[in-house]
Each structure stands twice: as structure tokens, then as C-alpha cells.
DODRENMAR-984755 format. One line per 3 residues: number of its first residue (from 1); their letters; for each residue x negated, y, z of C-alpha. Coordinates in nm, 3 decimals. Layout:
NUM> a> X:Y:Z  ...;
This chain:
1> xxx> 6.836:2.672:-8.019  7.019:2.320:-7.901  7.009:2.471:-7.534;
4> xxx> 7.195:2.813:-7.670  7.412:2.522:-7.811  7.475:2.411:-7.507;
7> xxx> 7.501:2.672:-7.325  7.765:2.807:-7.568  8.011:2.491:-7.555;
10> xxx> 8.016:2.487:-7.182  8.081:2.835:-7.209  8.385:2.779:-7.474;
13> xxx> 8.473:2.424:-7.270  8.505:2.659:-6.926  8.708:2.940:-7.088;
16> xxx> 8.927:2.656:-7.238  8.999:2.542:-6.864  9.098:2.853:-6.717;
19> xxx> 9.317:2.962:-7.003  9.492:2.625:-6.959  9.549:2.687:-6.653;
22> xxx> 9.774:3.027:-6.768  10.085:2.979:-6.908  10.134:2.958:-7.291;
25> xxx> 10.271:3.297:-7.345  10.197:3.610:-7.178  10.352:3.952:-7.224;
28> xxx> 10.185:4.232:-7.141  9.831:4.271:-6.955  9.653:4.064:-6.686;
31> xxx> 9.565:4.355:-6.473  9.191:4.422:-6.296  9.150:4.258:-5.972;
34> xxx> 9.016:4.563:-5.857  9.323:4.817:-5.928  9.493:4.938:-5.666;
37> xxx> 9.848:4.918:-5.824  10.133:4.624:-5.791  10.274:4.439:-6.081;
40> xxx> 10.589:4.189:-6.154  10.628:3.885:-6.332  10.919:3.777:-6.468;
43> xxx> 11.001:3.461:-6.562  11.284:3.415:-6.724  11.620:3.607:-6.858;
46> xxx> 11.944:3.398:-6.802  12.304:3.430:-6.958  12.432:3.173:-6.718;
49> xxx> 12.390:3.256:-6.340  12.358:2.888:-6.230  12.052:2.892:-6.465;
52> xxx> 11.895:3.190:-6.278  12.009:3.016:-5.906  11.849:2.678:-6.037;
55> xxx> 11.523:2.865:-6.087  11.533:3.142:-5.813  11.555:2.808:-5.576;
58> xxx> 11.268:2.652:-5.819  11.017:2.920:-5.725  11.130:2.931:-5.325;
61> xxx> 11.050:2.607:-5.306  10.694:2.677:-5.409  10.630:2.992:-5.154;
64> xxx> 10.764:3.259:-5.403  11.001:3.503:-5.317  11.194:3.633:-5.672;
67> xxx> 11.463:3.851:-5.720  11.786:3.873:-5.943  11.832:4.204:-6.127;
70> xxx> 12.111:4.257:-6.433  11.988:4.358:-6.719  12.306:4.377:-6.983;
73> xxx> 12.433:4.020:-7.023  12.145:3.899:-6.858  12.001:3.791:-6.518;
76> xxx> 11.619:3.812:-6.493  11.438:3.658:-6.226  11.132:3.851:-6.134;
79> xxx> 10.863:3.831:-5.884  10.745:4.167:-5.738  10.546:4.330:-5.546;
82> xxx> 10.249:4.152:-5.622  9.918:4.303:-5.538  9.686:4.322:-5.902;
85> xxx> 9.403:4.083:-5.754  9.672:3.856:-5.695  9.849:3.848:-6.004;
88> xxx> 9.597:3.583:-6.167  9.684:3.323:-5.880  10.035:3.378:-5.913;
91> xxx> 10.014:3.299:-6.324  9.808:2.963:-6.220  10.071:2.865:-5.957;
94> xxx> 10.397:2.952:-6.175  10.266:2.739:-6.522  10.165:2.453:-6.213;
97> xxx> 10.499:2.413:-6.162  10.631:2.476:-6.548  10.651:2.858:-6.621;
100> xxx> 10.506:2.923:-6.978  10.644:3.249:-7.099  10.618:3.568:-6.897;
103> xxx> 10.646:3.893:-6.871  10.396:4.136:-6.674  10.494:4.524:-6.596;
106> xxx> 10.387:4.742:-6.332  10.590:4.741:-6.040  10.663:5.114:-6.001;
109> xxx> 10.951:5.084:-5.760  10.626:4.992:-5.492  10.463:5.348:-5.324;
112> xxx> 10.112:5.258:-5.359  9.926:5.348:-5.070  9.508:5.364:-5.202;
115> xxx> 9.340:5.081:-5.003  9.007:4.915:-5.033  8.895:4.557:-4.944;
118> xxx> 8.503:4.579:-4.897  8.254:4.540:-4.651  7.974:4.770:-4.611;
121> xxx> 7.696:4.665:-4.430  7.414:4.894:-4.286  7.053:4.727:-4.269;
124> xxx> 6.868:5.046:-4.056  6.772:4.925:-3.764  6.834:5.249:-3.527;
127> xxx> 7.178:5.258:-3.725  7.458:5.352:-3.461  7.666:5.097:-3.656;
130> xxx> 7.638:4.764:-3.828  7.919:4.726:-4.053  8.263:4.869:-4.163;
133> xxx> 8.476:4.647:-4.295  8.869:4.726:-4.480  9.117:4.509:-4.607;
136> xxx> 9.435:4.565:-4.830  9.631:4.495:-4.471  9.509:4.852:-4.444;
139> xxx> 9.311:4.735:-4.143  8.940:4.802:-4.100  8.669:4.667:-3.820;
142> xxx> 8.359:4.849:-3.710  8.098:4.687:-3.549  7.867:4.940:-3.296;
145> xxx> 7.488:4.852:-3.334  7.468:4.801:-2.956  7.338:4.554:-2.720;
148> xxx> 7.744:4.421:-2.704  7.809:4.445:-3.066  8.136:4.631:-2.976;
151> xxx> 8.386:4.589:-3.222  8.659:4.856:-3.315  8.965:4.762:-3.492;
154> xxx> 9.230:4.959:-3.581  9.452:5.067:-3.939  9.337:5.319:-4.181;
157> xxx> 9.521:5.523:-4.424  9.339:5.703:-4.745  9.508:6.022:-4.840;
160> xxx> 9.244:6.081:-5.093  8.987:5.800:-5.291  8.733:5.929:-5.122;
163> xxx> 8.862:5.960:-4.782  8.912:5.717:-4.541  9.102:5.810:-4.235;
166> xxx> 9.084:5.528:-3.960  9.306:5.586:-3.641  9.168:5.632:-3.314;
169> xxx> 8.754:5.600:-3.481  8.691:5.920:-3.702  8.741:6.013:-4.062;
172> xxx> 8.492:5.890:-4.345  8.389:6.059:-4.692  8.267:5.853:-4.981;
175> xxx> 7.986:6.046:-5.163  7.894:5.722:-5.397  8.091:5.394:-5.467;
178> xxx> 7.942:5.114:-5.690  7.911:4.766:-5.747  7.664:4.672:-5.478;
181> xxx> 7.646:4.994:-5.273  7.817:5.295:-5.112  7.710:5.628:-4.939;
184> xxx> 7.930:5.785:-4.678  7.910:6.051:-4.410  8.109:5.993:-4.111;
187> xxx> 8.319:6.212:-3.868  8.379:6.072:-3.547  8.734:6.155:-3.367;
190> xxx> 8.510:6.248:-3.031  8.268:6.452:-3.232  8.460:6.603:-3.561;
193> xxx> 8.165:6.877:-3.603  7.923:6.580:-3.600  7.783:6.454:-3.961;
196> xxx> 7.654:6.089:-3.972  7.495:6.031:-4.320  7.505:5.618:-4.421;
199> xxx> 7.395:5.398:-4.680  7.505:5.058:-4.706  7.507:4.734:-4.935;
202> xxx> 7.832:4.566:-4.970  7.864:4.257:-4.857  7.919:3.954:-5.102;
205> xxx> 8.255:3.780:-5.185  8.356:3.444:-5.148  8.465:3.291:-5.534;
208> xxx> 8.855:3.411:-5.586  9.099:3.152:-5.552  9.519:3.176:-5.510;
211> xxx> 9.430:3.014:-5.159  9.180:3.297:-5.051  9.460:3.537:-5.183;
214> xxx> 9.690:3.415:-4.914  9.478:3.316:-4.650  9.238:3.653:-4.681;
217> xxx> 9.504:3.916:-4.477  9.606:4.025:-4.112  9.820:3.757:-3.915;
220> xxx> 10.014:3.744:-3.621  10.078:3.450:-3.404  10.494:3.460:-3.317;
223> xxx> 10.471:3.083:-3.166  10.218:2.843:-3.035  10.104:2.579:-2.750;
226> xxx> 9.912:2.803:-2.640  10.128:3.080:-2.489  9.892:3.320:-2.406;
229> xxx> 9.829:3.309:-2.777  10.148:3.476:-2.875  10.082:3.852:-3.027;
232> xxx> 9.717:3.756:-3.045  9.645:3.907:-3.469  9.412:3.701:-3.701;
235> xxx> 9.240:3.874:-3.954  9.059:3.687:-4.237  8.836:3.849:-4.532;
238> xxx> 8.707:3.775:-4.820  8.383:3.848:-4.748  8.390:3.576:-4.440;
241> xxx> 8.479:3.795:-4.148  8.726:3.621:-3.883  8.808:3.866:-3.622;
244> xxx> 9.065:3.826:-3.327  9.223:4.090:-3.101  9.345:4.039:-2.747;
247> xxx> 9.747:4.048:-2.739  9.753:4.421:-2.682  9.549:4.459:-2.998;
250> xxx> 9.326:4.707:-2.818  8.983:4.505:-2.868  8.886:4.153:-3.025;
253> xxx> 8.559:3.999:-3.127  8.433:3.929:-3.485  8.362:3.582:-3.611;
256> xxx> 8.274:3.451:-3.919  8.430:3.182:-4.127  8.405:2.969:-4.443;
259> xxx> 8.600:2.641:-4.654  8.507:2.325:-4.566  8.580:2.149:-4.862;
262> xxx> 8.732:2.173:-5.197  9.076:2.134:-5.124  9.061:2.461:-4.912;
265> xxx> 9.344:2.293:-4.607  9.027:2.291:-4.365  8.825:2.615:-4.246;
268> xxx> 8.502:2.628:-4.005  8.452:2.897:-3.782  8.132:3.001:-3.593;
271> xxx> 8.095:3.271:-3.312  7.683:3.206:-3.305  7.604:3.279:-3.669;
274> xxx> 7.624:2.924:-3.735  7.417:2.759:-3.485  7.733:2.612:-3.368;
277> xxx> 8.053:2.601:-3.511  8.424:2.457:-3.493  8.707:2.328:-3.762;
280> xxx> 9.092:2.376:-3.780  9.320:2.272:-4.018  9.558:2.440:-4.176;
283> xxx> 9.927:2.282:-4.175  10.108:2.579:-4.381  10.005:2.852:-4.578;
286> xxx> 10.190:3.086:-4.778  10.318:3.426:-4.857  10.492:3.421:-4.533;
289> xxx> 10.364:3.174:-4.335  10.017:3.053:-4.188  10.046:2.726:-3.902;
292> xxx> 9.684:2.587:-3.843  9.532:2.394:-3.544  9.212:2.429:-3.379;
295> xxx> 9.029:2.171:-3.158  8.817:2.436:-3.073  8.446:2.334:-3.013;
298> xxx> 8.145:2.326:-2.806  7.966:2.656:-2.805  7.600:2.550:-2.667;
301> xxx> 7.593:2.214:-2.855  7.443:2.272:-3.194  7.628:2.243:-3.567;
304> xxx> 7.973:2.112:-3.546  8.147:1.977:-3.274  8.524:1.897:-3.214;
307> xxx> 8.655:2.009:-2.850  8.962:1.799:-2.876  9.232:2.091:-2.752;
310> xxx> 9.448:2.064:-3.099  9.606:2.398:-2.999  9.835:2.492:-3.305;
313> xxx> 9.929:2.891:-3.398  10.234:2.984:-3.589  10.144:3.323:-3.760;
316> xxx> 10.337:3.593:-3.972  10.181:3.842:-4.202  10.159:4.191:-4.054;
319> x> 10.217:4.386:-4.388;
């Protein structure tokens, strides 16, 4: 009995923390990570404009981006557009910084294109593929079960749930989606009369956090040291995929990557599953912006290893 005791108050003491960390009053309904709709927030209604302006520059300087609309007398200042696994990260960040009445609504004015962020992983050995991987970017990466571990990458669009078109690979049908698997059949562009039957696990998440929300999308470098670098895209998932594409975004290689540290400014990277790795740092990050720089590191020397080349990339969001 005194461990369901315990059990209990750490239970009540860890639901007490996160709800602190929401501001005081919210109206309307913290959406499901996993829905594929957009939401607002607004945060405040104003009679006097310099109000609104005082807190429209408020939330720019912490990486928002809100609006002014008139409503009758008023001016409300909303945030939109915001994806519904990222709504709970912008709540956090808005009563950081002193926001503790809101309003949530759907954001209906947003065409909602259906999108998935998963990765599906295929454990059969003679398997002509490894993995397929999406994002909310409406990218996806498919790894070819071949002595080169080819990588395709590419966007995808999803006219139906079920269906996953992705350009220039083939066409996919779901025939079962749950929490830790999914069955497909697959249509290759080359071979559209061809049925490929799969069943694969998905691959586990890394714990949410407002910084994986930003840092988890498709980037493209617009400046750097480096300047062969420029155009070069960045993708980052959730599930600890890194890939990179050549500036002509025909082909890349797949990496993997992971925090180092708490404070989530520092991420370690690994083409060699680990067996050696690097560390960059990352300057800026936010809805608009990602600056990092990577000393790059020693491929053939084992665990971590600094290079010393300090290149730095300047990167834009794609979508």
C-alpha cells in the first residue's frame, strides 16, 4: 500500500508540473498530437492598438509570428497556423514569457493537406527495402536493402488516408495502421502492375519537447563558410533520422542523430551507427531560422571526436 502511495503522489506531483507549465486559463481544447489539423491561439483582445503593437512585438521577440485581425472594437492578436502536435509547446513557451489566458480554435482558413510523420521499419532480411520514413515537411526517405544502402528522397502527397503517393518512387496503400505497426503494399513508378506486400514496426520516438518541434523538419542552407554548402537540405526526425541531399537534391545519405544534453543547444551525429560520431552546436533555432556549427569529426577513430573545421550553416525551413 505505502508504495501505491508513492507511486500516486509522484504521479499527482508530475501532473502538477506540467499543468504549471500551461497557462492559467485555457479556452477551448488542447488538441491530439496526432491530428492532422492546424489550430490558433490567441492571446489577447485589445481596445487600444498600442496595446496589441506592444504585444505583437512581445511574441516576435520570442520566435512567434502573430497576427492582428478586427474583431468589432477590438484587435486580437492570434497565432496561426500551428500544426496540433505543436500546439502544447507553443502553450509552454507563451505562459514562459507571461501569457495566462487563451483562446484555442481550429484554424480553418489553413487547407490541410493529410500527412504522416512515422517511420516504418522492415526487419525481413531478403526485404527489397529497409525503411520508409515521412515527415509533416511532406518529405519521405526510402532506404533500398542493398549492398549501398541507396537512399531515395523525394516529397509525397496523400490524396486519400490510405494512400501515399511519393514522386518519382511509386504509390503505397495502407491495409493496417496502429500503434506499433503498419501493413502496406507497394507500387513502384517502374513497375505499376507490380504488388510488393510489407510489414513493418514503427520506429520509436524521441520524448516530445517545443525544441524537437522546431528542430524535427526539412531545412535549407541559404548561407554558410562553407560555400559548396549552399542549397544542400537538412532533414531531421523525430525518430533520429538525419539525412542530407547533395545541392541538386537528387540523392543524399542518411545519418542518425540524437541530444547531447539537457539543454537541447548541442546535437551528435553518427554516420557508423555510433561507432564514431561528431557534435555541432546549435547558435539559432526557431520557427524560421536554424544556424548551427559543426567541427565535423574523425570517421575511423572510435566514439566522439572533434575535427576542428567549425563550419557554420544558415538554414531556412522548406515548408
Amino acid at each position: 500500500m505505502r508504495q501505491i502511495f508513492i507511486y500516486l503522489n509522484l504521479f499527482i506531483i508530475t501532473f502538477s508540473v506540467f499543468a504549471q507549465q500551461l497557462p492559467d486559463r485555457i479556452i477551448g481544447r488542447i488538441p491530439p498530437g496526432d491530428s492532422a489539423r492546424f489550430y490558433q491561439i490567441q492571446v489577447g483582445a485589445f481596445r487600444l492598438d498600442m496595446n496589441a503593437e506592444n504585444t505583437i512585438a512581445l511574441l516576435r521577440r520570442n520566435n512567434f509570428n502573430p497576427v492582428a485581425e478586427r474583431y468589432f472594437d477590438f484587435t486580437r492578436v492570434i497565432i496561426k497556423g500551428i500544426p496540433a502536435n505543436q500546439v502544447n509547446s507553443n502553450l509552454v513557451n507563451l505562459k514562459r514569457i507571461g501569457f495566462n489566458e487563451v483562446i484555442i480554435r481550429e484554424d480553418t482558413s489553413i487547407s490541410i493537406p493529410l500527412s504522416l510523420s512515422e517511420k516504418w521499419e522492415i526487419n525481413i532480411p531478403e526485404s527489397e527495402y529497409l525503411s520508409f520514413e515521412f515527415n509533416h515537411d511532406m518529405n519521405y526517405i526510402v532506404i533500398a536493402n542493398n549492398q549501398n544502402r541507396n537512399a531515395y528522397f523525394g516529397t509525397y502527397s496523400m490524396p486519400q488516408s490510405e494512400i501515399i503517393v511519393m514522386n518519382d518512387l511509386g504509390r503505397l496503400v495502407i491495409t493496417n495502421n496502429n500503434n506499433t505497426g503498419v501493413d502496406f503494399n507497394f507500387y513502384a513508378l517502374d513497375e505499376p502492375d507490380r504488388e510488393i506486400n510489407f510489414s513493418a514496426v514503427k520506429a520509436e520516438r524521441m520524448a516530445a519537447s517545443y525544441e524537437l518541434d522546431l528542430f524535427c523538419r526539412t531545412w535549407r542552407v541559404v548561407d554558410s563558410n562553407d560555400p559548396e554548402a549552399i542549397g544542400i537540405i537538412f532533414l531531421f526526425t523525430n525518430a533520429g533520422t538525419y539525412f542530407v541531399t547533395h545541392p541538386d537534391e537528387r540523392d543524399g545519405f542518411m545519418s542518425r542523430w540524437r541530444w547531447y544534453g539537457e539543454s537541447r543547444n548541442q546535437f551528435e551525429y553518427s554516420h557508423e551507427n555510433w561507432s564514431s560520431y561528431g557534435r555541432a552546436l546549435i547558435n539559432d533555432l526557431s520557427m524560421n531560422l536554424l544556424v548551427f556549427t559543426d567541427p565535423g569529426f574523425f570517421v575511423f577513430r572510435q566514439g566522439y571526436s572533434n575535427a576542428g573545421m567549425d563550419d557554420t550553416y544558415r538554414l531556412v525551413p522548406i515548408r
